[in-house]
N, C-alpha and C positions, 0 to 999 in steps of 0.2 A: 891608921884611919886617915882619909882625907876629910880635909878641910875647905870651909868653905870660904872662897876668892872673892874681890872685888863684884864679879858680876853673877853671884850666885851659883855656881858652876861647883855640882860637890856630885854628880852622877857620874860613875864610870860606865863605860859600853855594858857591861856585864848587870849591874846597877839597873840602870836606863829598863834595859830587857825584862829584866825582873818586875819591877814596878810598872811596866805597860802589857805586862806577860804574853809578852812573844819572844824570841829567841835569838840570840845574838848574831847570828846570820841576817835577821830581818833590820837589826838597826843597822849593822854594816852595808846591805845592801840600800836602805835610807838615805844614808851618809855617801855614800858612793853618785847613788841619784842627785844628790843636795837637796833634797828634802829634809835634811837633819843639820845640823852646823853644829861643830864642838863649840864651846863657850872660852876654854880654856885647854891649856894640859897643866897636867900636875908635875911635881918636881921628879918623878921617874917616868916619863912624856908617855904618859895616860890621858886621853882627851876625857874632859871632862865636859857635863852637859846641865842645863839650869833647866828646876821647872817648868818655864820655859818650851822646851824641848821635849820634853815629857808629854805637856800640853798636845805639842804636835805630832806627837808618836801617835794619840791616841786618837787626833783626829785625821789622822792617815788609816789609823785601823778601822774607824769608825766610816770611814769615806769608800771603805776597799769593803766592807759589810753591805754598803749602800749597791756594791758594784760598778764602781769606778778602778777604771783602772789606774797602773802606776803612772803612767801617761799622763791621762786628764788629772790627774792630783796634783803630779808636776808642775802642770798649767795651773789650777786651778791656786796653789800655792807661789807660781810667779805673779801671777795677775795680784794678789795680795802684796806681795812684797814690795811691788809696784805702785801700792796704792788704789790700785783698780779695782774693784767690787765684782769678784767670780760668780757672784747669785744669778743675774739671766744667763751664762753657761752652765754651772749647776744645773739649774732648773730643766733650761735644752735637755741637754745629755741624758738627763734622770728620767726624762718624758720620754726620750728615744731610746733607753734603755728598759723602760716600761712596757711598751711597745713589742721592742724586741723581746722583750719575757713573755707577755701575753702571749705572743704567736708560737716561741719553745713550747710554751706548756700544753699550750693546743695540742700541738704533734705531739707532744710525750702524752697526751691523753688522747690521740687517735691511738699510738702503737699501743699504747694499756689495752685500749678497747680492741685493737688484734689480735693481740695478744692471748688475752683474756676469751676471742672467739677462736683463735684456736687452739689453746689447750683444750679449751670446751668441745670440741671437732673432734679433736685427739682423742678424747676419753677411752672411746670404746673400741679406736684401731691399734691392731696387734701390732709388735714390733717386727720386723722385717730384715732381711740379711739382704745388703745388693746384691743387685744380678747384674752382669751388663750393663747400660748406661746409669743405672740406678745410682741414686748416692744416700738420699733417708727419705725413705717411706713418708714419713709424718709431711714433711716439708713439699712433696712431692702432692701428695695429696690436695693441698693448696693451691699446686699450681692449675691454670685454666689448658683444658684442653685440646681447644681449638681458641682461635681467634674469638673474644666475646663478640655475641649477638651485639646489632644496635640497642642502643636503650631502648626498654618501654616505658612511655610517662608513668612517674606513679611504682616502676618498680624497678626495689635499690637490688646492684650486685652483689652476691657474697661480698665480704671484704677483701677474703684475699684477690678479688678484681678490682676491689676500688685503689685510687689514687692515693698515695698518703696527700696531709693537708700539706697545701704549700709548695706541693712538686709538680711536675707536670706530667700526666698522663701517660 
């Protein structure tokens, strides 16, 4: 059993892991970052870790849930050690990363909605052996056969014509 030191330091790596329940690969890679600092080692040079650190394990995992990366944590954890108040970087980064989410989701709810229209399309065509240039029927079918018409105001193109969101044409 270890014991607990001068500076509270009674967690081993394995410890540590356990009680922030992520896996010893994750505090070793912590520690390596220097996001993590041993407190001590014990008398068979086991590093040891204080509450403390504990504390910090979980607001790394709590940080990395938020969608920060190991990167800005890094920072966002020197700026602290520093003395220097990380909350308007937080804040930035969280709002550009907000941002950035809105617009993923968008696209992952355009392709849903392609998705979604052409299984629907699909229902009722047979399946098909290539012939020749052929490669699969379904997907083929999608495709535009000549160059699309100009727009007409007022009327949308299948999908499989439209642009996904966010690309260009």
């Amino acid at each position: 059993m270890i014991s607990s030191n001068k500076q509270g330091a009674t967690l081993t790596v394995r410890r540590l892991a356990q009680q922030a329940g992520v896996t010893v690969h994750v505090v070793r890679n912590c520690l390596r970052r220097g996001l993590l600092r041993a407190s001590a080692r014990s008398p068979s040079g086991y590093q040891l870790f204080s509450a403390a650190e504990l504390q910090r394990l979980q607001f790394i995992r709590t940080a990395q849930r938020l969608g920060f990366t190991l990167a800005e944590i890094e920072e966002i954890i020197r700026r602290s050690r520093q003395r220097k108040s990380p909350c308007p970087m937080v804040r930035d980064l969280l709002g550009q990363r907000l941002e950035q989410t809105r617009t993923q989701l968008e696209e992952l709810l355009a392709l849903q909605r392609r998705m979604t229209e052409a299984i629907d399309h699909w229902a009722d065509l047979p399946d098909a052996t290539p012939s020749g240039n052929d490669v699969c029927a379904l997907i083929e079918s999608l495709m535009p056969m000549a160059p699309p018409p100009a727009s007409t105001p007022g009327v949308r193109p299948p999908f499989w014509q439209r642009p996904a969101p966010g690309r260009d044409p």
